[in-house]
C-alpha positions as CSV (number, residue, x, y, z in Angstrom):
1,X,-9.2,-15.7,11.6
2,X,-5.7,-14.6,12.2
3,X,-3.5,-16.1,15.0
4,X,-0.3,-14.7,15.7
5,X,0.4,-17.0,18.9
6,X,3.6,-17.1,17.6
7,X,5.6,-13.8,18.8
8,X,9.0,-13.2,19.0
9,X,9.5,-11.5,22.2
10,X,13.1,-11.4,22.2
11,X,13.0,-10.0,18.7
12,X,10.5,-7.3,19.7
13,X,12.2,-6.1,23.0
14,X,15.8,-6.3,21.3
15,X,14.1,-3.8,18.2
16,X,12.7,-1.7,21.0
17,X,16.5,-1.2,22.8
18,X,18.3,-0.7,20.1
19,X,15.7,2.3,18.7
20,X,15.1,3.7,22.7
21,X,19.1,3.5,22.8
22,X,19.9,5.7,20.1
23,X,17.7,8.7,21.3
24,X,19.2,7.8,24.8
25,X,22.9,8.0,23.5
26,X,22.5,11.4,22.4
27,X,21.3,12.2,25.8
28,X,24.0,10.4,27.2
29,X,26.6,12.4,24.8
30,X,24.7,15.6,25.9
31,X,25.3,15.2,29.9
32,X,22.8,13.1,31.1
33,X,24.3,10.3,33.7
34,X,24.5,7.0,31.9
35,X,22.7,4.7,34.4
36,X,19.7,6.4,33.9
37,X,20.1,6.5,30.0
38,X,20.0,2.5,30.8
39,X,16.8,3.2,32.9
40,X,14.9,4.8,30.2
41,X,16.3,2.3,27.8
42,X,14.9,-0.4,29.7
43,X,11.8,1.1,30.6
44,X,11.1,2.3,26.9
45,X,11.5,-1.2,25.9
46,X,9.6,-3.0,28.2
47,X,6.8,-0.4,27.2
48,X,6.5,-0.9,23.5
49,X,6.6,-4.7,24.0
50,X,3.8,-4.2,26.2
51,X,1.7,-2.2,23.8
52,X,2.9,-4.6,21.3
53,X,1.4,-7.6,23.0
54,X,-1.7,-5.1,24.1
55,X,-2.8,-4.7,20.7
């Protein structure tokens, strides 16, 4: 009944960053070392698009 074929993966990984990037900035500005703020960044991202797709 409802085909949604037509995703926007860019658009759903970009939305994803930018909201695992804020939480990851504060840990950034708290001490943590930056590369792996990018890690869980990425890896927060690439998860939600996942589950996105998944469901």
């Amino acid at each position: 009944m409802y085909d949604n074929s037509n995703r926007d993966w860019v658009g759903s990984l970009l939305i994803a960053a930018i909201g695992a990037g804020v939480i990851t900035s504060f840990a950034v500005s708290q001490g943590q070392n930056p590369l792996e703020g990018l890690g869980i960044t990425a890896i927060a991202a690439v998860a939600a698009v996942t589950i996105d797709c998944l469901l």
